[in-house]
N, C-alpha and C positions, 0 to 999 in steps of 0.2 A: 801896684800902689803908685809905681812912677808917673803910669798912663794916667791916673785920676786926679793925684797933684798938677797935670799938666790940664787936664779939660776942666776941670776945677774952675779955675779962673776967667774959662773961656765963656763957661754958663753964668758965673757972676759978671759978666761982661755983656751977656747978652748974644752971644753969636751961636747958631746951632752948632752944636757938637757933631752932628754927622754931615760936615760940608765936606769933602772931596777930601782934605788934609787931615781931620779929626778918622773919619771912617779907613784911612790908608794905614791911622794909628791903630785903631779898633782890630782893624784885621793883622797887625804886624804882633799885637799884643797877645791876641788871643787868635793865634790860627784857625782855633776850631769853633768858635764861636758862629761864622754866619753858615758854614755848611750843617753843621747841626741842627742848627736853625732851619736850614732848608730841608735837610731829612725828614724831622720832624712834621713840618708845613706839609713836605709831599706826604707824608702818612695819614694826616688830617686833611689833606684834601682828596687820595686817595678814599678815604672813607665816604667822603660826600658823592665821589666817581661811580659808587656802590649802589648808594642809592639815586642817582641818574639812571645807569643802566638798568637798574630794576624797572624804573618806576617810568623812564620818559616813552619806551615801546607801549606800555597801556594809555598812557595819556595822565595818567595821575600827577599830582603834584608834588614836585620832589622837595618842598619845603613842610608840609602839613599832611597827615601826622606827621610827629617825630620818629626815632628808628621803633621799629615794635618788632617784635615774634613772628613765626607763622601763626602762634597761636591768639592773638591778636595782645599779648600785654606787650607794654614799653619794654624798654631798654633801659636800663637804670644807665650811668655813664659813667661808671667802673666796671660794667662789662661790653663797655662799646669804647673801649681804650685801642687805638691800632692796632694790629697786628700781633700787640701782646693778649689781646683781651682772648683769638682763636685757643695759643696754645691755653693758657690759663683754662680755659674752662672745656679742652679738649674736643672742640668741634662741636659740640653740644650747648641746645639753650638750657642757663639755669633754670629757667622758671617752668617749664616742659619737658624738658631732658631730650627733644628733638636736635638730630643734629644737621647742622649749617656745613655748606663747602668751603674748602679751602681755599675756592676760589677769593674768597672776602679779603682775606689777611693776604694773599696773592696779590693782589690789586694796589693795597694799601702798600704793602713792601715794592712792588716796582714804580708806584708812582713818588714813593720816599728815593729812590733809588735813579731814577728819572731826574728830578729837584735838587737832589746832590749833586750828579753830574752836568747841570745845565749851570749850576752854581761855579761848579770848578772849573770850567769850560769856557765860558763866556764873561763879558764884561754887564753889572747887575741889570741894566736897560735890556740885553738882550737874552740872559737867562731868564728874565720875565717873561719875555715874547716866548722864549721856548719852553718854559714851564706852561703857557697856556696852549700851544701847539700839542704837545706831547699828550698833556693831560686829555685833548680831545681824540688825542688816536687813539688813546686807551679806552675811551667809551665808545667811538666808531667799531674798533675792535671787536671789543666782546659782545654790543647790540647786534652786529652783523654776525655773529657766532650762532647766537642766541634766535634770530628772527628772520635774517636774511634780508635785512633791511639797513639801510643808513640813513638817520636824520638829517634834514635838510640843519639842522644846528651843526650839525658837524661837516656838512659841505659847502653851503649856500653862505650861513652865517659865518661856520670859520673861511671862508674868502674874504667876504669883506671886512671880518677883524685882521686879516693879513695882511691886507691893502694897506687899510688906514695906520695898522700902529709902522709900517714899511714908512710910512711919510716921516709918522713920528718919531720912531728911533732908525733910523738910519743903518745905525751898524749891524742891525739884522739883516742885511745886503752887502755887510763889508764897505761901507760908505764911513771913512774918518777922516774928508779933511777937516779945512777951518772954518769952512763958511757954512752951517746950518743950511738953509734953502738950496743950493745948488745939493749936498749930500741926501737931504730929503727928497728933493725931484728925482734924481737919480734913482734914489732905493725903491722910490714909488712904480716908476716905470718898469725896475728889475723885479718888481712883484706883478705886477698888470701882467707883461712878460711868461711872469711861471703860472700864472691864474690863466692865460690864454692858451699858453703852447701847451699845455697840462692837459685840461679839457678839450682842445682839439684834438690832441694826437691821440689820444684814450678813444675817442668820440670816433675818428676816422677808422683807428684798428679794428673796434669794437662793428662800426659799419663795413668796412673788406670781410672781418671772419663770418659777420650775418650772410653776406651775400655769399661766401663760398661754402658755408654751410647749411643755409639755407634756414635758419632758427638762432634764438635770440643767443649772441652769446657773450654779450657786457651788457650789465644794468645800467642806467643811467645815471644812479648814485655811486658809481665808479669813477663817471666821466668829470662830475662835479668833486668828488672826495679827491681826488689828482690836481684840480683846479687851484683847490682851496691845501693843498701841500703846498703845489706852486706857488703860491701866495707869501708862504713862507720862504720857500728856498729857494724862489728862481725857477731857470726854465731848466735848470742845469738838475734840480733837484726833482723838478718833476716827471723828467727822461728818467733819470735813475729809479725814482718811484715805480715808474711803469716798467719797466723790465728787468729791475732787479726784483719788485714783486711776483712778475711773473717766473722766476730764477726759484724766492722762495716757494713759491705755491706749487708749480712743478715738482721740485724737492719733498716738500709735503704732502702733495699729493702720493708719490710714488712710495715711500716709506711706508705710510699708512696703509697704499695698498697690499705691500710686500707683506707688514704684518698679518693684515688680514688673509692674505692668501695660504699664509705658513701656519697662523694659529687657528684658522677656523672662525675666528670671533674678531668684531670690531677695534681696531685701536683705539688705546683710552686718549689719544690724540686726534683723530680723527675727525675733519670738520663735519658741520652739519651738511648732509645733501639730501638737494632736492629732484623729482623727477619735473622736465621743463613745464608742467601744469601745476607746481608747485606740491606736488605728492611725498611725502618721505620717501626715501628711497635708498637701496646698498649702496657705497662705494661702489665706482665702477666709471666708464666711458660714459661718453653721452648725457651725464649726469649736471645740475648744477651747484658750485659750490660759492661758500662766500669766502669774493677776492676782495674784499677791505679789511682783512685783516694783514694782508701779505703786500697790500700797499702801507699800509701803518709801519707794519716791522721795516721796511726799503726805506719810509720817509723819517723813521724815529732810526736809524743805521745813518741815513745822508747825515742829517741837522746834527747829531752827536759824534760822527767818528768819520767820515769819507768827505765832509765837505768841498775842504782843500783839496784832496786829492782827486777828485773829479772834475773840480774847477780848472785845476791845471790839466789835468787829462784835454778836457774841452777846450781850452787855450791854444793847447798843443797842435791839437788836430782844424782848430781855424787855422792856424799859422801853416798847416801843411797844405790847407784845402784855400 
């Protein structure tokens, strides 16, 4: 009641209540007030993540229809509530009694979970910028799971949305002195930086492993999905992308194989492969798998949890070199 007696007079005065000192009270008064708020957000926007991934690999429009069934009725919107609506109604649509994967409410909870930590993490200018990054690995993700394909929206376009808001928030670069323009050139350049050295070094590995294999062995939408990380985190994050990706997918790969070689049957992890003419195909050598998922997981690990420590890793090792 104190906080309100105090904003109270600030809005009969006329001044926004969420200017820099008002919002420092907001958040001091109510700790939990803007992360909930961002849970939340990432749960609903999570759900929209749902239907991109469905709908953008067909070409369909992820605005029109609205959410509907397999069996073609809507979705009322007390059973399309986040993450609560799966349990609630046990995997199952009410209107059919067909049931839906878990993947739905999966999505919905890590992009809530996402939006939390990007909130608690950073300063609000740049949990934005990382709430729109993230939210796009998670669709690169699972379309590339799903298809073996990654949309130029989520390489081409998120590049140059990483460029441009780079200019515009700065501190997505670590850029906080005093003079706007000099911190925005700056972050602009350390984004160009990770969109170049990204896509090049992807580009070039991708061309040595061709040529000493003799067959394709990086998509093209790998070369760009790296690019368009870089964009975000530098060149520093786009090194890490790439072979801390290749660290997980190694890892995953090899698990999934052990499974499958011990149980007889596929691991219920196990990504989709393809044989090189795009045939389904067993687990196994020689096969192709999709790596934009294990660049997502390297790039959503950098931007939330290893930034600094890689930065100074890199630091380190210019100063030795």
């Amino acid at each position: 009641m104190a906080w309100f007696a105090n904003v109270l007079p600030r809005l009969q005065a006329g001044s926004h209540p969420m200017n820099p000192a008002a919002f420092a009270e907001v958040t001091a008064a109510f700790p939990w007030l803007f992360p909930a708020v961002a849970f939340v957000l990432g749960a609903c926007i999570g759900s929209f993540l749902n239907v991109v991934i469905y709908r953008l690999p067909k070409n369909e429009s992820i605005v029109r229809p609205g959410s509907h069934c397999a069996c073609g009725q809507p979705i009322p919107w007390h059973d399309n509530i986040p993450i609560l609506s799966w349990f609630v109604l046990r995997g199952r649509a009410r209107c059919c009694g067909r049931p839906y994967s878990f993947r739905y409410a999966f999505v919905e909870l890590l992009t809530a979970l996402i939006f939390l930590a990007c909130w608690l993490q950073f300063p609000p200018a740049k949990a934005v910028c990382g709430m729109l990054l993230l939210s796009a690995l998670v669709c690169a993700t699972f379309i590339d799971l799903d298809h073996m394909i990654i949309p130029d929206v989520f390489t081409l376009g998120l590049g140059v949305a990483g460029v441009l808001l780079s200019f515009l928030v700065p501190a997505l670069h670590g850029q906080h002195g005093n003079i706007f323009i000099v911190d925005s050139l700056r972050s602009g350049v350390a984004s160009l930086q990770g969109l170049l050295v990204g896509s090049g070094l992807v580009l070039w590995i991708g061309l040595l492993a061709e040529a000493a294999l003799k067959k394709e062995a990086m998509g093209f939408g790998d070369v760009k999905f790296v690019g368009a990380i870089g964009a975000f985190c530098g060149w520093q994050g786009a090194v890490f992308a790439m072979f801390g990706g290749a660290i997980i997918g190694t890892a995953w790969f090899a698990v999934a194989l052990v499974w499958q070689k011990l149980s007889g049957s596929p691991s219920p992890v196990a990504p989709t492969v393809e044989t090189p003419e795009g045939e389904p195909a067993a687990l196994g050598f020689g096969v192709h798998v999709p790596f934009g998922p294990m660049l997502a997981i390297a790039g959503l690990l950098y931007f939330l949890f290893f930034h600094r420590w890689i930065a100074e890793y890199f630091e380190q090792l210019s100063g030795i070199l």
